[in-house]
PDB file of N, CA, C and O in Angstrom:
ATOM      1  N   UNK A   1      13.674  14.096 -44.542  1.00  0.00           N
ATOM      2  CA  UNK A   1      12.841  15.064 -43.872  1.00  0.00           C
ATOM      3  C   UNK A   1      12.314  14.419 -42.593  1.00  0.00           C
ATOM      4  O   UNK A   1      12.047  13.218 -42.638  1.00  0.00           O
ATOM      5  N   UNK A   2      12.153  15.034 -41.560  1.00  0.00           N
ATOM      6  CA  UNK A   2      11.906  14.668 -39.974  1.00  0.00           C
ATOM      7  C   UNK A   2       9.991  15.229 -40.040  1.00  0.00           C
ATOM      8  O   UNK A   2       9.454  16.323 -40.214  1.00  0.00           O
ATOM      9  N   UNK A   3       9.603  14.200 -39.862  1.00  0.00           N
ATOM     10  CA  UNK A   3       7.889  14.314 -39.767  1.00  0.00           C
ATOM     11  C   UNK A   3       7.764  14.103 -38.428  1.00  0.00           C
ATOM     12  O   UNK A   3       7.794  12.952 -37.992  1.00  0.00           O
ATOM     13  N   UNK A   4       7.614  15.125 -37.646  1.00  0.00           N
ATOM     14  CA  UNK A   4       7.063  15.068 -35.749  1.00  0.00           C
ATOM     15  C   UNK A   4       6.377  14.323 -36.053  1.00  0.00           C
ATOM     16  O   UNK A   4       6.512  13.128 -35.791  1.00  0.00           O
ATOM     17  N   UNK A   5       4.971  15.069 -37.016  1.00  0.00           N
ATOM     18  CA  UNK A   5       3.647  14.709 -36.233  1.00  0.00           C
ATOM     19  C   UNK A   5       3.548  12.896 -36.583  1.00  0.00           C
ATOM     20  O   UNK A   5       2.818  12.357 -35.751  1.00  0.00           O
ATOM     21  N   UNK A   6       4.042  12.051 -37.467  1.00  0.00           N
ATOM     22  CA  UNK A   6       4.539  11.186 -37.807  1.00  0.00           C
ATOM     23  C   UNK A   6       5.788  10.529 -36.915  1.00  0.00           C
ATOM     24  O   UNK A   6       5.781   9.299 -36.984  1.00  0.00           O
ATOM     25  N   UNK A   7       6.846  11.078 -36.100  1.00  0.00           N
ATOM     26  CA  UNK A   7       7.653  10.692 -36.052  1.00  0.00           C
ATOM     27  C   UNK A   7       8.129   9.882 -36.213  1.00  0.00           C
ATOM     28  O   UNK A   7       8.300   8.952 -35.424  1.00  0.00           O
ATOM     29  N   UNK A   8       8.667  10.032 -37.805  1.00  0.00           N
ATOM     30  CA  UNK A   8       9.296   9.666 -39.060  1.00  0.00           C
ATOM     31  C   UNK A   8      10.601  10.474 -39.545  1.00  0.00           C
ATOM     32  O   UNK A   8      10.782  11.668 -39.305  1.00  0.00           O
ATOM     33  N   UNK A   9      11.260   9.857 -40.080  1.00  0.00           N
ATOM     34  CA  UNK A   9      12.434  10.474 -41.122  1.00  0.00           C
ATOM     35  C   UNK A   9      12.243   9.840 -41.650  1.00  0.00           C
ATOM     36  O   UNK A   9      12.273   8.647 -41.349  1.00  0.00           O
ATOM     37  N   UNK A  10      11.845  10.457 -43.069  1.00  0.00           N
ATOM     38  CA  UNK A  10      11.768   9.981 -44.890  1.00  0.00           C
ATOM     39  C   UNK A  10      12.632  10.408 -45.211  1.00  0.00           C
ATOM     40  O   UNK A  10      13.149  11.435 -44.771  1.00  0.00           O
ATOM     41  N   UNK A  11      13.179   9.412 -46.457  1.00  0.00           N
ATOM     42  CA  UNK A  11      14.113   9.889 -47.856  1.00  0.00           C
ATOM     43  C   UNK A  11      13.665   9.724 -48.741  1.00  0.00           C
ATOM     44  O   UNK A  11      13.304   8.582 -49.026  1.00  0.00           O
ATOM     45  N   UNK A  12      13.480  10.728 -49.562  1.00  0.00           N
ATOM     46  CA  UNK A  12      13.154  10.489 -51.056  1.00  0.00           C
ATOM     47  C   UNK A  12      11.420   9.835 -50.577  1.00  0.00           C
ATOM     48  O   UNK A  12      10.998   8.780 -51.050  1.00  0.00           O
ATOM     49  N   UNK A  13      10.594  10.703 -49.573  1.00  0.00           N
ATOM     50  CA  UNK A  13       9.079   9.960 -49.253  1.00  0.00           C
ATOM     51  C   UNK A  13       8.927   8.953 -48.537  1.00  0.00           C
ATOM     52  O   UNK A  13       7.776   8.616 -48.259  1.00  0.00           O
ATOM     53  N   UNK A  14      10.086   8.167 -48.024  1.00  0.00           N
ATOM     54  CA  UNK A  14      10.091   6.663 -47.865  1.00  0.00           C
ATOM     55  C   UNK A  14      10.621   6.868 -46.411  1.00  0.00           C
ATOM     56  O   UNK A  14      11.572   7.580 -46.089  1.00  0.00           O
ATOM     57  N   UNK A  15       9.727   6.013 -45.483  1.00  0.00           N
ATOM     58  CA  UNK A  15      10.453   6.396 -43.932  1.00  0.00           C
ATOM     59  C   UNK A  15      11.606   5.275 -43.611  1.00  0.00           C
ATOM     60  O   UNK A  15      11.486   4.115 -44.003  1.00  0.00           O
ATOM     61  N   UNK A  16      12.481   5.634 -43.029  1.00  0.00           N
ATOM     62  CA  UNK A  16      13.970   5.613 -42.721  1.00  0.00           C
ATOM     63  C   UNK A  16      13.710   4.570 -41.461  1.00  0.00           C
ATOM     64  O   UNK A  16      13.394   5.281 -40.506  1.00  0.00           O
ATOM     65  N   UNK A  17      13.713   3.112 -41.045  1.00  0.00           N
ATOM     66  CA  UNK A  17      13.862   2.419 -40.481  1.00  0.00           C
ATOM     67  C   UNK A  17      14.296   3.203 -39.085  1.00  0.00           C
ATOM     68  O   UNK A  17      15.508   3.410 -39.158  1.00  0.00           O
ATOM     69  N   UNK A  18      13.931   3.549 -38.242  1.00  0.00           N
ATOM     70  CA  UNK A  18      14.614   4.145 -36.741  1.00  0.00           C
ATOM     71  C   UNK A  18      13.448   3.569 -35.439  1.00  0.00           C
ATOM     72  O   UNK A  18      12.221   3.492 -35.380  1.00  0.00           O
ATOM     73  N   UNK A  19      14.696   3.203 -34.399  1.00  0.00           N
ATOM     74  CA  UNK A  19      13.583   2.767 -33.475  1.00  0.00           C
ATOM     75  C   UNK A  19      12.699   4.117 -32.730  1.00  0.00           C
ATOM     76  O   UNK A  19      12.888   5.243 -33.191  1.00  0.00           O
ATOM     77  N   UNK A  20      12.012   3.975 -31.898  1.00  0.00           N
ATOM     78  CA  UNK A  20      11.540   4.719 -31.155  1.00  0.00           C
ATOM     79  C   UNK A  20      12.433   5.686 -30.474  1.00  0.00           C
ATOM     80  O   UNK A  20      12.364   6.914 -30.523  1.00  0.00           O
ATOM     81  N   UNK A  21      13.240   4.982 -29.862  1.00  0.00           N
ATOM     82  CA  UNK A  21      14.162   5.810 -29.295  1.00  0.00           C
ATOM     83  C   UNK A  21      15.269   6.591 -29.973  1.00  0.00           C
ATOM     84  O   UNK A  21      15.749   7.564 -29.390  1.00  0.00           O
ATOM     85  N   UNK A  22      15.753   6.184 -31.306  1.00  0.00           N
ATOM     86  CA  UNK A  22      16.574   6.935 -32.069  1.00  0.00           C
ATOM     87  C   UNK A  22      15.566   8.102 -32.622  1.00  0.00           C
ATOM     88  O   UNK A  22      16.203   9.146 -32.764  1.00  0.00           O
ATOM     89  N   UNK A  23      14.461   8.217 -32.906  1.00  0.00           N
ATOM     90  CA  UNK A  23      13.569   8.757 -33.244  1.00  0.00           C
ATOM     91  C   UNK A  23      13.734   9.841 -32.166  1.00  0.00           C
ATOM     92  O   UNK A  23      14.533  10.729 -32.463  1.00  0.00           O
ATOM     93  N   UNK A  24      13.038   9.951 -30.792  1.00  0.00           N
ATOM     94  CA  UNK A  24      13.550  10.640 -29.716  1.00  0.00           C
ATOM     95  C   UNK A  24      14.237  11.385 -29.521  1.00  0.00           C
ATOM     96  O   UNK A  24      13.921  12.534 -29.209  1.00  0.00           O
ATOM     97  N   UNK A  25      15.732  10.843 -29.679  1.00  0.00           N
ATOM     98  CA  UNK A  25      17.031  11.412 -30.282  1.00  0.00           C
ATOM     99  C   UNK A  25      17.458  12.475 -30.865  1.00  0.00           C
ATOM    100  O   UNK A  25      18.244  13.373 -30.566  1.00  0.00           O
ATOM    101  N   UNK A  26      16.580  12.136 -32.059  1.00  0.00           N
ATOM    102  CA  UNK A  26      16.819  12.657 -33.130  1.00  0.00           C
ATOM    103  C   UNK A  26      15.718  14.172 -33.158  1.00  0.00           C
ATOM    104  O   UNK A  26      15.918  15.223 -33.767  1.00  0.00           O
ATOM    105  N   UNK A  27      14.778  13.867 -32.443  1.00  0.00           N
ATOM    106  CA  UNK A  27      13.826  15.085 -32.457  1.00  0.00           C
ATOM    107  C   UNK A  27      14.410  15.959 -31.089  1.00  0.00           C
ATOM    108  O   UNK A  27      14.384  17.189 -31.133  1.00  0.00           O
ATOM    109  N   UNK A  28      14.827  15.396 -30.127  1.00  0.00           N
ATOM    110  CA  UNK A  28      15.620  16.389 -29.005  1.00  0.00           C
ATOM    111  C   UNK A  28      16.853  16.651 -29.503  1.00  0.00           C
ATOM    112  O   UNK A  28      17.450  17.537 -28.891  1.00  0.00           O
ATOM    113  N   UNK A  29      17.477  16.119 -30.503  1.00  0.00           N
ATOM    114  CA  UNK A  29      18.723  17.266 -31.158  1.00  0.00           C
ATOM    115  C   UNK A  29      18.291  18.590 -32.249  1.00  0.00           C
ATOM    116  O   UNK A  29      18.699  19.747 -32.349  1.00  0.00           O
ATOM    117  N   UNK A  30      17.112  17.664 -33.099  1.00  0.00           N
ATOM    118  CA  UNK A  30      16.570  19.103 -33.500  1.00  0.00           C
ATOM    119  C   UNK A  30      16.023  19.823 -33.363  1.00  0.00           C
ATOM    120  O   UNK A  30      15.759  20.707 -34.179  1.00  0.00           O
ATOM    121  N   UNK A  31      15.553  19.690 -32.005  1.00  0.00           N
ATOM    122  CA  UNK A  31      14.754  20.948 -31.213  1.00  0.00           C
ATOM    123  C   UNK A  31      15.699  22.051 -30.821  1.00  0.00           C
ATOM    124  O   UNK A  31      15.511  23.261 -30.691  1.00  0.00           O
ATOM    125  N   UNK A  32      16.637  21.392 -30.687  1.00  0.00           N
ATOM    126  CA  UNK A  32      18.342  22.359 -30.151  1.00  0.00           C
ATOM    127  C   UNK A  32      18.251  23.276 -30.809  1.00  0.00           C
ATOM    128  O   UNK A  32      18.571  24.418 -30.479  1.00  0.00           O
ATOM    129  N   UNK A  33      17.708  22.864 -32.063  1.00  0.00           N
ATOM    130  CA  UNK A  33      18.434  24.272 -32.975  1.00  0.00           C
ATOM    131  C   UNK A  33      19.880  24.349 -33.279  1.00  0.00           C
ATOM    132  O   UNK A  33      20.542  25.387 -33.286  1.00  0.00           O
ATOM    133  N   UNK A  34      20.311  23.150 -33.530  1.00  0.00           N
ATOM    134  CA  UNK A  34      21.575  22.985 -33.604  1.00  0.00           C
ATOM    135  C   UNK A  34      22.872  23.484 -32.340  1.00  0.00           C
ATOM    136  O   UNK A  34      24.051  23.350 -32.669  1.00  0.00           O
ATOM    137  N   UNK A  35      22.578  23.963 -31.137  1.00  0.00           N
ATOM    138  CA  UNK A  35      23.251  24.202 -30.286  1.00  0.00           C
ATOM    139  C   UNK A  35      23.745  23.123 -29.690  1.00  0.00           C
ATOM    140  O   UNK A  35      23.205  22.059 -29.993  1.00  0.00           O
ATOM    141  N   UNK A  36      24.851  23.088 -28.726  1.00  0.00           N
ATOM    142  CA  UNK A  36      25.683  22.425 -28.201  1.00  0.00           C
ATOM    143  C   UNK A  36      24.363  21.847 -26.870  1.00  0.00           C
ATOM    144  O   UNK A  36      23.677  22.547 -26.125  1.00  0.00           O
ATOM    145  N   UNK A  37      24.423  20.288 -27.013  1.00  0.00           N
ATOM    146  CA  UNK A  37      23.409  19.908 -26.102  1.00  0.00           C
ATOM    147  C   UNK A  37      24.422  19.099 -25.148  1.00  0.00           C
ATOM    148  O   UNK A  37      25.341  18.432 -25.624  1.00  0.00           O
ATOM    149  N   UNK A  38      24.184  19.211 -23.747  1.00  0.00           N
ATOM    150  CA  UNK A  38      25.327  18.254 -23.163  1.00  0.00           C
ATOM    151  C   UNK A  38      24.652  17.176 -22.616  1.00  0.00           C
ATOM    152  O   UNK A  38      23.461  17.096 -22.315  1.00  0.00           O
ATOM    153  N   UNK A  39      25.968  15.954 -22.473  1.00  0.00           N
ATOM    154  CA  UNK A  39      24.963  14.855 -22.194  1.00  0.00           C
ATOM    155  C   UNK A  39      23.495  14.773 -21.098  1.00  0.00           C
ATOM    156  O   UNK A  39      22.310  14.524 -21.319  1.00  0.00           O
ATOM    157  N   UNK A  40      24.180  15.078 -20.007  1.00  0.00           N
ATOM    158  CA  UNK A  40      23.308  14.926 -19.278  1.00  0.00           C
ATOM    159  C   UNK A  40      21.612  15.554 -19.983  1.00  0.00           C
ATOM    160  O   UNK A  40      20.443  15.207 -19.814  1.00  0.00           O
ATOM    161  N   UNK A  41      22.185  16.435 -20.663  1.00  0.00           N
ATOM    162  CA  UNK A  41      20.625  17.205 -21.032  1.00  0.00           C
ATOM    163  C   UNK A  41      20.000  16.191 -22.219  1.00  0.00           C
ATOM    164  O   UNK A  41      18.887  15.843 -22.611  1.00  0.00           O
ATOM    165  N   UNK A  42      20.928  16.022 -22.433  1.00  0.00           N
ATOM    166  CA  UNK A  42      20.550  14.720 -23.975  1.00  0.00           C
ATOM    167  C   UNK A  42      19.598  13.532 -23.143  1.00  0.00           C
ATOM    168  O   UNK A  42      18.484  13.151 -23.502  1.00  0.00           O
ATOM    169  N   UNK A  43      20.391  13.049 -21.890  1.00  0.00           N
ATOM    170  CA  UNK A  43      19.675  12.024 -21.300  1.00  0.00           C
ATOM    171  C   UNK A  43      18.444  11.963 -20.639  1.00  0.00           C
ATOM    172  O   UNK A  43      17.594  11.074 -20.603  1.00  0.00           O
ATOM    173  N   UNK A  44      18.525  13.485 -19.931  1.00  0.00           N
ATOM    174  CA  UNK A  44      16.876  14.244 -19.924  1.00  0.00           C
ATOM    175  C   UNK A  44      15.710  14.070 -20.905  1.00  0.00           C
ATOM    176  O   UNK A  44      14.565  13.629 -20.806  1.00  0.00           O
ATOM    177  N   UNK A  45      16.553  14.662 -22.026  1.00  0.00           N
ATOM    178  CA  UNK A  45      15.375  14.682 -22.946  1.00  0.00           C
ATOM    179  C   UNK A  45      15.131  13.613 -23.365  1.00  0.00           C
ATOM    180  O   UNK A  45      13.958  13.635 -23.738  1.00  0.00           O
ATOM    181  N   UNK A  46      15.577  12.630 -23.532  1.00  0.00           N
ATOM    182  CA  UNK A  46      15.086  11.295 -24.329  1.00  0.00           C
ATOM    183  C   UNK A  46      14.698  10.037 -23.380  1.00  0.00           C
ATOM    184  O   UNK A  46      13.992   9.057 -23.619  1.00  0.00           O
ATOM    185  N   UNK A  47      15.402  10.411 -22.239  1.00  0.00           N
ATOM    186  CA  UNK A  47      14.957   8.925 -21.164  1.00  0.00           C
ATOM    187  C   UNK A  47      14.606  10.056 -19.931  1.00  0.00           C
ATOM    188  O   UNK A  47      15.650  10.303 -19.329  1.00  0.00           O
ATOM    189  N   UNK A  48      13.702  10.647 -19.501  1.00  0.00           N
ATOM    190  CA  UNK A  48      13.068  11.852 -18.525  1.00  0.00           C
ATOM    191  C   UNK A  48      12.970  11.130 -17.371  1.00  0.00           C
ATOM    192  O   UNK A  48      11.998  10.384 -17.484  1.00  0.00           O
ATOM    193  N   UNK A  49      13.541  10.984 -16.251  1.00  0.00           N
ATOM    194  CA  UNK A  49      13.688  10.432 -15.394  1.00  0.00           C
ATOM    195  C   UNK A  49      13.512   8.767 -15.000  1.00  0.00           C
ATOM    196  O   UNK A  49      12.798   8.149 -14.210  1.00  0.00           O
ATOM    197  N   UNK A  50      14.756   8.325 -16.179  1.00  0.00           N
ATOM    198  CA  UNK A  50      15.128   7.341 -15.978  1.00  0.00           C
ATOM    199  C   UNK A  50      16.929   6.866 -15.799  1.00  0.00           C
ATOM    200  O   UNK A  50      17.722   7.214 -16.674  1.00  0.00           O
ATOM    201  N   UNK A  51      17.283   6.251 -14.869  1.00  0.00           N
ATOM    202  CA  UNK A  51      18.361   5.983 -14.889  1.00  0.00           C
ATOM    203  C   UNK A  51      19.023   5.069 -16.103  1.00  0.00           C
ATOM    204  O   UNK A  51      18.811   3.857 -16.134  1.00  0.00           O
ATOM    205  N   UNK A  52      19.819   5.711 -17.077  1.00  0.00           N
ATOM    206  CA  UNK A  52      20.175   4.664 -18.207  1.00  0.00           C
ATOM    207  C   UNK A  52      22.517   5.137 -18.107  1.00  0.00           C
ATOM    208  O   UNK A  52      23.308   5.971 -17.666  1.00  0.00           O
ATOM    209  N   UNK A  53      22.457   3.844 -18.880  1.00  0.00           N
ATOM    210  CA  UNK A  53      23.722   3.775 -19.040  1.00  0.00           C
ATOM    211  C   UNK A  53      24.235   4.725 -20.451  1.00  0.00           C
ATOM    212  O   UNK A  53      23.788   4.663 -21.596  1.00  0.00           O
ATOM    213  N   UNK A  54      25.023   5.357 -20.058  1.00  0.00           N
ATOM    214  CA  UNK A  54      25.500   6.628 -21.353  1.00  0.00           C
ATOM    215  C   UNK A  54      25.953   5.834 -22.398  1.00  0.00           C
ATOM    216  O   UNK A  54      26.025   6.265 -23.549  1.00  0.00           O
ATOM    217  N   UNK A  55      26.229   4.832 -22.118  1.00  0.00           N
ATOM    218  CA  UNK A  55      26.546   3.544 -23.341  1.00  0.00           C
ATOM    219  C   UNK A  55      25.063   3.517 -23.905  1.00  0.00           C
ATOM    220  O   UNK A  55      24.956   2.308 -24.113  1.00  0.00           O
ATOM    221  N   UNK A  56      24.152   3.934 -24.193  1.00  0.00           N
ATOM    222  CA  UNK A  56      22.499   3.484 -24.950  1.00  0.00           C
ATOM    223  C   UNK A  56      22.620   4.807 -25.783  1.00  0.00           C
ATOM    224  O   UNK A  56      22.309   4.725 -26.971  1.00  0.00           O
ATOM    225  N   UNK A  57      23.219   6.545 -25.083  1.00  0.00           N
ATOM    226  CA  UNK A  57      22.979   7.028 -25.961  1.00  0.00           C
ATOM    227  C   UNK A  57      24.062   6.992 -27.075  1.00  0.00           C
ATOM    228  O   UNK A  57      23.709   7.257 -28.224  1.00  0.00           O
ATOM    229  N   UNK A  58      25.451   6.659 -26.792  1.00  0.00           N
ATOM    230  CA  UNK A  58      26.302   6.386 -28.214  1.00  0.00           C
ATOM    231  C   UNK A  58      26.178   5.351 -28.785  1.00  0.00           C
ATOM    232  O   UNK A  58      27.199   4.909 -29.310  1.00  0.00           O
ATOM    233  N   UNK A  59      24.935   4.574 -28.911  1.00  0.00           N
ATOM    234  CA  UNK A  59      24.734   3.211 -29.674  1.00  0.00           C
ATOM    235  C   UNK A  59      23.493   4.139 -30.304  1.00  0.00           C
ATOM    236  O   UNK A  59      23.068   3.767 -31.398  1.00  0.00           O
ATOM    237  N   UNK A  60      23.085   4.922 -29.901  1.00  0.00           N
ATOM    238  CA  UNK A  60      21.346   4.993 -30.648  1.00  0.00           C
ATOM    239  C   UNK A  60      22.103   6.632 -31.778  1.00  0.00           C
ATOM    240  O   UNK A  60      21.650   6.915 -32.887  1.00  0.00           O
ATOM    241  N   UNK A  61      23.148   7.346 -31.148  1.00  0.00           N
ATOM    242  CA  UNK A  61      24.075   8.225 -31.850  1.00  0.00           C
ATOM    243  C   UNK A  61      24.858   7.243 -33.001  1.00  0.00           C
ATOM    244  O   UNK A  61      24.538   7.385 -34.182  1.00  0.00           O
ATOM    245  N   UNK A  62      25.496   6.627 -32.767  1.00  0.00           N
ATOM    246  CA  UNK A  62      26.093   5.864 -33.730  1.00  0.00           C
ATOM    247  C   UNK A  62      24.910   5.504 -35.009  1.00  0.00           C
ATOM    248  O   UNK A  62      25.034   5.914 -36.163  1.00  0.00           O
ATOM    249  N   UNK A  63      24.133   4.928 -34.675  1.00  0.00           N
ATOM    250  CA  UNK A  63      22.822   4.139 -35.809  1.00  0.00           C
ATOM    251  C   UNK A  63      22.755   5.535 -36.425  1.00  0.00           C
ATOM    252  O   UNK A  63      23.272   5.734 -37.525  1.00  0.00           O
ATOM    253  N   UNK A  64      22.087   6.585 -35.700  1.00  0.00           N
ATOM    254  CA  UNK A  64      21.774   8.092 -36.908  1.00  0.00           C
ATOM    255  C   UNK A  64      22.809   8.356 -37.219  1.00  0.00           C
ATOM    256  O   UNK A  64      22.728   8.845 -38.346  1.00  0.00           O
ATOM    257  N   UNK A  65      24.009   8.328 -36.821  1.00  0.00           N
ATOM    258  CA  UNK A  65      25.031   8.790 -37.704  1.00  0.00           C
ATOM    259  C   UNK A  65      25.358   7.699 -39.437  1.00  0.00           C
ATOM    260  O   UNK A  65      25.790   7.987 -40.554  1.00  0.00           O
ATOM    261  N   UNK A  66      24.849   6.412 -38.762  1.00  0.00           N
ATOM    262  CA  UNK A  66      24.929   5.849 -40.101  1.00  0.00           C
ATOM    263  C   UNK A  66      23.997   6.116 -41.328  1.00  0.00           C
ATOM    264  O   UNK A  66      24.271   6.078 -42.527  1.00  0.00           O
ATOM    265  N   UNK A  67      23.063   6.339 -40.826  1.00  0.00           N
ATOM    266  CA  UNK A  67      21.725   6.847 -41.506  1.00  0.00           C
ATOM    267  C   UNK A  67      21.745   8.527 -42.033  1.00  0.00           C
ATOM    268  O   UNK A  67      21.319   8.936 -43.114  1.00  0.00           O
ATOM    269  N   UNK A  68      22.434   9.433 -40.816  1.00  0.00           N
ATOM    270  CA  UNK A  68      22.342  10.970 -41.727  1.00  0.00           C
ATOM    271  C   UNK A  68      23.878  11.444 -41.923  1.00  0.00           C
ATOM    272  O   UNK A  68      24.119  12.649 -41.853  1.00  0.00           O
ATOM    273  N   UNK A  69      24.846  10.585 -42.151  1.00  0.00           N
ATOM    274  CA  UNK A  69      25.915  10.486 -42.486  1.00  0.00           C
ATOM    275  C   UNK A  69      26.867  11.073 -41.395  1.00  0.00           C
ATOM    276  O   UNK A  69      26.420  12.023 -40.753  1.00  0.00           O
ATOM    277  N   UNK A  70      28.215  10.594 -41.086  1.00  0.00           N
ATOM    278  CA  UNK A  70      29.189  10.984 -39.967  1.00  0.00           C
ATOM    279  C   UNK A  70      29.273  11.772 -39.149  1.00  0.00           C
ATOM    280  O   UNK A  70      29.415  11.554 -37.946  1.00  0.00           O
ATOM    281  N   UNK A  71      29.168  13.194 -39.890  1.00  0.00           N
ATOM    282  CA  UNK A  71      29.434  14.985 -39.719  1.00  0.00           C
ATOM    283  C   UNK A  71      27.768  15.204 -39.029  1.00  0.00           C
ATOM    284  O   UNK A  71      27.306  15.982 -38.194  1.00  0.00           O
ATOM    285  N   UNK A  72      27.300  14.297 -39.702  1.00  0.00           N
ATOM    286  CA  UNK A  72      25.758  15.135 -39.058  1.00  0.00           C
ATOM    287  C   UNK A  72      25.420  15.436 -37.437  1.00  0.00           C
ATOM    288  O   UNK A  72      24.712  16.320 -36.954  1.00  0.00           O
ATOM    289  N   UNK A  73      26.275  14.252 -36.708  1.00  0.00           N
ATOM    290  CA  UNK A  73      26.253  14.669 -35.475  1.00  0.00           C
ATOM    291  C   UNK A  73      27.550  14.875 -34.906  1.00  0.00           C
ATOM    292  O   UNK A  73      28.403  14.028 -35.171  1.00  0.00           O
ATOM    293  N   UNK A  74      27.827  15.741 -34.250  1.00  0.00           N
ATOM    294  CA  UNK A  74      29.147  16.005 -34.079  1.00  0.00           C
ATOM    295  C   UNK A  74      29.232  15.760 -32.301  1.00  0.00           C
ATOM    296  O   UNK A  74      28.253  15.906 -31.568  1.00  0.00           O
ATOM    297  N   UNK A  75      30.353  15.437 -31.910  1.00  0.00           N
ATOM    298  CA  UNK A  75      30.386  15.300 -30.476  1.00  0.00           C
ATOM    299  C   UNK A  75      31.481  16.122 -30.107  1.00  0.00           C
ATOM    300  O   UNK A  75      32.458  16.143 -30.855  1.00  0.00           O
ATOM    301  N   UNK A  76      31.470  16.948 -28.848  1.00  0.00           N
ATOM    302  CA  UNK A  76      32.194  18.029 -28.810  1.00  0.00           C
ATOM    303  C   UNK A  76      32.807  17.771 -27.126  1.00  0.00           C
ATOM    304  O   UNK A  76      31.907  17.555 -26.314  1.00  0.00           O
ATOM    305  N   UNK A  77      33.903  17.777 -26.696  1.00  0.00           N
ATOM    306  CA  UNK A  77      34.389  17.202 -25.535  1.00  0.00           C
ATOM    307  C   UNK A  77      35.007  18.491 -24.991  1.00  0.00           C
ATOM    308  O   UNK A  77      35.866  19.208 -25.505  1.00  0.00           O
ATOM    309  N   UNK A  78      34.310  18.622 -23.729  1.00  0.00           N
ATOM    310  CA  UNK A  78      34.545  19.658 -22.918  1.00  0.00           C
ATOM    311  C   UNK A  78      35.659  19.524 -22.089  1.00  0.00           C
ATOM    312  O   UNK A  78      35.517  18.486 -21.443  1.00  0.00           O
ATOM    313  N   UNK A  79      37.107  20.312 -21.696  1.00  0.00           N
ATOM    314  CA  UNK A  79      37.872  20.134 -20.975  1.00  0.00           C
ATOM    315  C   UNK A  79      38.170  21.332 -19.773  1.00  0.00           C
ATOM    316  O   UNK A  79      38.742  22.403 -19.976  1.00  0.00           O
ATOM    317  N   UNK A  80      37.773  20.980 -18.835  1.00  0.00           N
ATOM    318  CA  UNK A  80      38.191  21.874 -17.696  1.00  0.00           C
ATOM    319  C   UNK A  80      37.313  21.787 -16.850  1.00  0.00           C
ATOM    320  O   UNK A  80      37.402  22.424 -15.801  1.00  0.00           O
TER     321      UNK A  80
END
């Protein structure tokens, strides 16, 4: 379970080791509402006017995927 006001993810009551920034992450994907978020907007929401390398957000994607299992985040590659 994702606790904002905490920003926390518990299992089973017990909070889920995540840094700050996977935390971040993880609360600007579920604000989506599950919709298709594209990077750039991903990088908005979690680093707000900072220049970062797109290599930080598939390292901090990778860690929650180990934690809310594979499928949970899906990456979707736009062509055209």
């Amino acid at each position: 379970m994702l606790e904002l006001s905490a920003r926390a993810l518990l299992a089973e009551g017990v909070p889920v080791p995540l840094s700050g920034r996977q935390i971040d992450l993880l609360i600007a994907l579920v604000s989506q509402g599950g919709a298709i978020v594209s990077k750039n907007d991903l990088l908005n929401l979690v680093w707000p006017g900072q220049v970062v390398e797109e290599n930080n957000a598939a390292v901090h994607v990778s860690a929650l995927r180990r934690v809310l299992g594979r499928e949970s985040i899906v990456t979707v590659t736009c062509q055209g």
